[in-house]
C-alpha positions in Angstrom: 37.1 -19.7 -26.6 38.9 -18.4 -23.6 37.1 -14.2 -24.4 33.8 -16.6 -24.9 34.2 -17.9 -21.6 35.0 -15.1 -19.7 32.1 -13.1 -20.9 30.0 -16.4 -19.8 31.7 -15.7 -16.3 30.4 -12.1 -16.4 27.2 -12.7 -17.3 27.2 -15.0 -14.3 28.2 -13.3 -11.9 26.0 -10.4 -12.7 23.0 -12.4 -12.3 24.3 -13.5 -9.4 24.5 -10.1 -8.2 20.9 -9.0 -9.0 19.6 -12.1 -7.1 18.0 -11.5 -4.2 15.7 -13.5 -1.3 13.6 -11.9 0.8 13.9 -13.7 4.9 11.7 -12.9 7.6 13.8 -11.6 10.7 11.3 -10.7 13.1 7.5 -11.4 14.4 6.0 -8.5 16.8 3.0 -9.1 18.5 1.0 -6.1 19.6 -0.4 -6.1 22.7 -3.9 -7.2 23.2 -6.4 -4.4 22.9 -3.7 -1.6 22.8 -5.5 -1.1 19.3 -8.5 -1.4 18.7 -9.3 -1.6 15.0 -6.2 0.0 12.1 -5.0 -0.8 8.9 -2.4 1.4 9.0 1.2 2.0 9.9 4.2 3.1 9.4 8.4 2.9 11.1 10.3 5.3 12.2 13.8 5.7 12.1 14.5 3.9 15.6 12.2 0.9 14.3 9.9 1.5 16.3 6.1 1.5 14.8 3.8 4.4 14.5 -0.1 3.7 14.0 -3.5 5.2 13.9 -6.2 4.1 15.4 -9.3 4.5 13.9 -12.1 2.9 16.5 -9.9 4.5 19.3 -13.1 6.7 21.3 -10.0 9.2 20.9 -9.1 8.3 17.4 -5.7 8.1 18.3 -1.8 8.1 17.3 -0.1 5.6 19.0 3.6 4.7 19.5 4.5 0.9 19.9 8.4 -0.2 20.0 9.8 -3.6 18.5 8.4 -5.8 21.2 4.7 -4.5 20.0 4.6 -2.4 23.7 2.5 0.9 23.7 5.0 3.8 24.5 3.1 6.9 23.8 -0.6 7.3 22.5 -1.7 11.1 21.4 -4.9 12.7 20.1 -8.7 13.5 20.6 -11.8 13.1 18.5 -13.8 16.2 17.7 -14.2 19.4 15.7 -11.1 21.6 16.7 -8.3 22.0 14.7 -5.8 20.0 16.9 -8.8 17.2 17.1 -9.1 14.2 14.5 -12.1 13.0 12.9 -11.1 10.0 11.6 -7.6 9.2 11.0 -6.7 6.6 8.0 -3.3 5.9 6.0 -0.5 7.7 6.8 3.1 8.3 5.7 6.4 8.7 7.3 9.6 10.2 5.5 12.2 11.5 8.1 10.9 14.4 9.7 7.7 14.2 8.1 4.7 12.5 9.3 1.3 12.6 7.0 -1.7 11.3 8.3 -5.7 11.1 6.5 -8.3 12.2 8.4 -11.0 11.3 6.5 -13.7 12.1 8.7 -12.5 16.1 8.3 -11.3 15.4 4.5 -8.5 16.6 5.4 -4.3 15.8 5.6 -2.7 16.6 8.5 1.3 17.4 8.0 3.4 17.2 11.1 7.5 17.3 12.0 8.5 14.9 14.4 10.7 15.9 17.3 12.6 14.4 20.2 10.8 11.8 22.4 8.2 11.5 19.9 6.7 15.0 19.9 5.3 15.9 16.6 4.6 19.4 15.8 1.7 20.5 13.2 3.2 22.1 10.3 0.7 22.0 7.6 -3.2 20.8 6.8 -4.3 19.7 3.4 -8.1 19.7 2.2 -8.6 16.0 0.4 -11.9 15.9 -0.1 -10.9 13.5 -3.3 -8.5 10.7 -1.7 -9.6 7.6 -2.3 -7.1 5.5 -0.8 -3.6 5.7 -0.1 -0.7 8.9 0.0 3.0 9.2 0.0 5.5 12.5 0.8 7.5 13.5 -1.9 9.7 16.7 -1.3 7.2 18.7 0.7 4.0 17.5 -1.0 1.9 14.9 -0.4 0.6 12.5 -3.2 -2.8 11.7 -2.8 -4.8 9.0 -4.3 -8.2 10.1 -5.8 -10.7 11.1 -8.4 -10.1 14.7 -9.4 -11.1 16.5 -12.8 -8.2 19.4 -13.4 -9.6 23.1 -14.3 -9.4 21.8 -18.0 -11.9 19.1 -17.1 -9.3 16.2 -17.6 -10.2 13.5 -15.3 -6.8 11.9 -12.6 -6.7 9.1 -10.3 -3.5 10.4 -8.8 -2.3 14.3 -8.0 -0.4 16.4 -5.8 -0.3 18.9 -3.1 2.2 20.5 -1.1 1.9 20.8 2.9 -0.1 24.2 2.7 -2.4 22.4 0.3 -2.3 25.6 -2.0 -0.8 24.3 -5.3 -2.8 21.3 -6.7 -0.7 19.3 -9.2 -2.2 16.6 -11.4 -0.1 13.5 -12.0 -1.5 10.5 -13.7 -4.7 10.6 -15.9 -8.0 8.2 -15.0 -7.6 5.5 -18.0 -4.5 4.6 -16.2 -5.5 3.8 -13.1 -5.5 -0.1 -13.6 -2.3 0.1 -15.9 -4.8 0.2 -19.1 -3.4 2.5 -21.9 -6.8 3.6 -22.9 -10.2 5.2 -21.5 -11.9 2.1 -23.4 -9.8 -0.5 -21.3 -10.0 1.5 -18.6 -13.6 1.3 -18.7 -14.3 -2.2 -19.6 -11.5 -3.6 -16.5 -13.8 -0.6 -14.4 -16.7 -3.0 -15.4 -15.5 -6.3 -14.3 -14.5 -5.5 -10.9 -17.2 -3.0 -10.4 -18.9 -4.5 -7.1 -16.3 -5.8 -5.4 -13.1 -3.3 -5.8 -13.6 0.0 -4.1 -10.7 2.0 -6.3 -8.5 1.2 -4.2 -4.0 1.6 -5.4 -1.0 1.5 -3.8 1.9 3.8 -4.4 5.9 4.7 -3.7 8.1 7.2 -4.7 12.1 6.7 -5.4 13.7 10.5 -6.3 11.3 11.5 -8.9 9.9 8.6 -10.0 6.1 7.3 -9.1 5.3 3.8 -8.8 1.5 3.2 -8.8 -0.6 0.0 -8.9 -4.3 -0.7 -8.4 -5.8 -3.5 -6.2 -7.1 -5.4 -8.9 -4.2 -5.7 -11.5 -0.6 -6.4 -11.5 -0.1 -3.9 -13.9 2.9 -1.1 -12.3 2.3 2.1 -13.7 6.3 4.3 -13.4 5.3 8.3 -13.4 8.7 10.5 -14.0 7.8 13.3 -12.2 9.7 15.9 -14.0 9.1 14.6 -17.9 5.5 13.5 -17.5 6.6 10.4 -19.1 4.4 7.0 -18.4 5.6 3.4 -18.5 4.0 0.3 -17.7 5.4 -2.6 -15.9 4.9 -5.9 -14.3 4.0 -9.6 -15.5 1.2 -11.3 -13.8 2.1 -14.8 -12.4 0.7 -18.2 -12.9 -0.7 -17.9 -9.3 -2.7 -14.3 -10.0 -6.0 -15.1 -10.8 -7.0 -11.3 -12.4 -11.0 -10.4 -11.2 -12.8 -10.3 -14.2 -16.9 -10.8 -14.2 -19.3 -10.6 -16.0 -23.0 -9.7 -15.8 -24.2 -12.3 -14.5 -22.0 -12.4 -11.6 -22.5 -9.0 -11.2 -25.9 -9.0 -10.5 -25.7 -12.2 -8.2 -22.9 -10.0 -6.4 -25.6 -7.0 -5.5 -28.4 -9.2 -4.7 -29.1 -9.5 -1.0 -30.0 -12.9 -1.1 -27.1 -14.4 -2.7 -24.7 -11.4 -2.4 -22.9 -12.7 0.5 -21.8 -16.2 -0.8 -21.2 -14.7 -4.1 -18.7 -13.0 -2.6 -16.7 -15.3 -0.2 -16.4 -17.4 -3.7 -15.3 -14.6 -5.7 -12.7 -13.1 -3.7 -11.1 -16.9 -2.7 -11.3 -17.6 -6.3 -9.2 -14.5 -7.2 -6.2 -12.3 -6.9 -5.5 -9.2 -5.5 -2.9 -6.7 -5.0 -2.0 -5.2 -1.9 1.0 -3.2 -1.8 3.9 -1.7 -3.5 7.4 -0.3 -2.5 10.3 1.2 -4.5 14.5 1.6 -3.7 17.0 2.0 -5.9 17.3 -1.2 -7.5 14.0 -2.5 -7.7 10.2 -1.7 -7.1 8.3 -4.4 -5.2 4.5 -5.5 -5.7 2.8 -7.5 -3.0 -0.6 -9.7 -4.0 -2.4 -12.0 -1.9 -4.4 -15.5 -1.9 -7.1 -16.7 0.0 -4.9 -19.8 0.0 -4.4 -20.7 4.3 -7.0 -22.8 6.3 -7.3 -22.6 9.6 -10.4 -24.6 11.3 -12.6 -24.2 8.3 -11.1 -20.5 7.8 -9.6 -19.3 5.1 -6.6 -16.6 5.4 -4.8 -14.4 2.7 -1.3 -15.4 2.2 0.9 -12.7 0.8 3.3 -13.0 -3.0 6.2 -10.8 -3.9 7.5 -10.0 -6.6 10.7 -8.0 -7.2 11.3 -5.7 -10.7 14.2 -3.6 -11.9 13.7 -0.4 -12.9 13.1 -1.0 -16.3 10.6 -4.0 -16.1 13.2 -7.0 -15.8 11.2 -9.4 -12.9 14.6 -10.1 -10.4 12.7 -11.9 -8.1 9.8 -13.9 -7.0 8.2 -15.8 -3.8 5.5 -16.1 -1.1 6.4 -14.7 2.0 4.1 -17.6 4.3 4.3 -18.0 6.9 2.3 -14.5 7.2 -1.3 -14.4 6.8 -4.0 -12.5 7.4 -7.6 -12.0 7.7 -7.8 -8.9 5.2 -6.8 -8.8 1.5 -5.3 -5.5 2.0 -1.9 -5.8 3.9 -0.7 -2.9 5.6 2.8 -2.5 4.6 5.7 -0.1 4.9 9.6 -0.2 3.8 12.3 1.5 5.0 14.7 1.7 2.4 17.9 2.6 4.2 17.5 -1.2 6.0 16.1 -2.9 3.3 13.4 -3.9 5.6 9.7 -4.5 4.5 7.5 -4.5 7.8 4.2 -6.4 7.0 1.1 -6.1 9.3 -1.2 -9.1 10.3 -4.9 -8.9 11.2 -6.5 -11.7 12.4 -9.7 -11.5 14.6 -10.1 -13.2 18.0 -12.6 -13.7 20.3 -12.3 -10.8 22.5 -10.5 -8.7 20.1 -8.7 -7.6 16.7 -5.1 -9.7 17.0 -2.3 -7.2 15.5 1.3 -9.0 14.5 3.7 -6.9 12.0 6.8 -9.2 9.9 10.0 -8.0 9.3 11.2 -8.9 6.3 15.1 -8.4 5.2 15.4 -8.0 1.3 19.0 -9.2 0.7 21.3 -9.8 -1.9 
């Protein structure tokens, strides 16, 4: 009786210890019309936050600190090689800084210095991202259709800051976390309309987590074996897109199109961002659950996995919200802090508010 119950106390307090709870510890709001329209952002080591600005006239990089102030704002719009053509999502792993430009296709690769000088080190051509990237060891993974020189088809691949070595990571049917082209093709077909392709992905070591915008399905890439998991449980509160024909073709119309689609995308789910330590990998999906005179908002969910699948954790993280389904995130994983980025529209302007969130045990 007495080994029985101390192996009860064990078991105990080791699910004690994986528990965790996520707290929101901060709210910074950006300064009015210090940027003008983004959707992407990372934090540096001081916590200060690092944007681009996309409708800048000067397609800018701008600088805020933790009180959402503008510190420093660099860049120009043209056709020179220090010039931008359209910056997008970025990533930031210390010195690093990797920033789309999708209006050149291509990647630019910097190395920050003191004061927040950054110095050009490298240019990728990315004329197949899609969505999203993330540094890993001097490459850059980059979200987006590519066919390999064997005429294998990827939704994910690789290339190092030069941008001369191509390496291809995870195959097309498992984009959405199906395990075959056929599945892959039929999910392809009931969100065709409405998902652009988008995923999200981290890195921990040598170990991908990827996850579409339309499934709750985590796809774990070991880098060095090839291997391929799947992971993740959808909730009672994901509603998975799924439509048919019908639907479809209601969706395309020009007539209808528009209502179609404010019903479709309150009536659903979708997933909007994924991060990875140690521990555990975390999965963010949203709800068009929040009104606000006669406006509906996105309210963000979290869930929290081990490595090997085991769901730790689980919660919404209200009271954000925000105007877009997509929710610009970024962890820093030495803090345990997962910054969250608002957007809600005013009447003058785009209103910009990022939540710091503390995972803790």
């Amino acid at each position: 009786m007495r080994k029985m119950t101390f192996i009860s106390a064990l078991l105990i307090l080791t699910n004690i210890s994986f528990s965790l709870q996520v707290k929101l510890i901060k709210t910074i709001s950006i300064d009015e019309e210090a940027l003008f329209v983004t959707g992407f952002f990372v934090v540096l080591e001081d916590g200060n936050l690092l944007f681009t600005d996309m409708r800048d006239k000067n397609n800018q990089i701008k600088v805020f600190n933790e009180d959402g102030k503008l510190l420093k704002a660099w860049g120009k719009m043209g056709p020179g090689p220090d010039e931008f053509g359209g910056l997008g999502p970025l990533d930031y792993q210390s010195p690093y800084l990797a920033v789309s430009d999708g209006g050149k296709h291509r990647i630019h690769v910097f190395e920050k210095l003191q004061n927040y000088g950054f110095k050009k080190i490298g240019e990728i051509l990315a004329w197949e991202q899609s969505s999203h990237i993330k540094i890993y060891k001097k490459n850059v993974l980059i979200h987006g259709y590519i066919v390999s020189p064997k005429e294998k088809k990827y939704g994910l691949f690789m290339r190092d800051f030069d941008g001369k070595e191509t390496k291809y990571i995870l195959p097309l049917e498992y984009h959405y976390g199906a395990r075959s082209m056929s599945e892959h093709e039929k999910i392809r077909e009931e969100v065709s309309g409405l998902s652009g392709g988008i995923a999200f992905l981290d890195v921990y070591q040598d170990t991908v987590f990827f996850v579409s915008d339309v499934r709750l399905r985590i796809v774990k890439i070991d880098l060095r074996s090839k291997k391929i998991e799947f992971l993740g449980k959808e909730p009672k509160n994901f509603r998975a897109l799924a439509m048919n024909k019908k639907t479809r073709d209601a969706l395309m119309n020009p007539q209808t199109g528009k209502e179609f689609t404010e019903d479709i995308i309150t009536r659903h789910s979708f997933v909007s961002g994924i991060f990875a330590d140690k521990d555990y990998i975390g999965v963010i999906y949203v709800n068009r659950e929040k009104k606000i005179n006669n406006e509906l908002f996105y309210v963000p969910h979290i869930q929290i996995y081990d490595h090997s699948g085991e769901l730790l954790h689980e919660q919404s993280l209200a009271p954000f919200f925000s105007e877009d389904r997509v929710t610009p995130l970024f962890y820093q994983r030495d803090k345990r802090h997962l910054y969250l980025c608002s957007i809600v529209s005013g009447k003058e302007a785009i209103n910009y508010a990022v939540y710091k969130f503390s995972i803790e045990p």
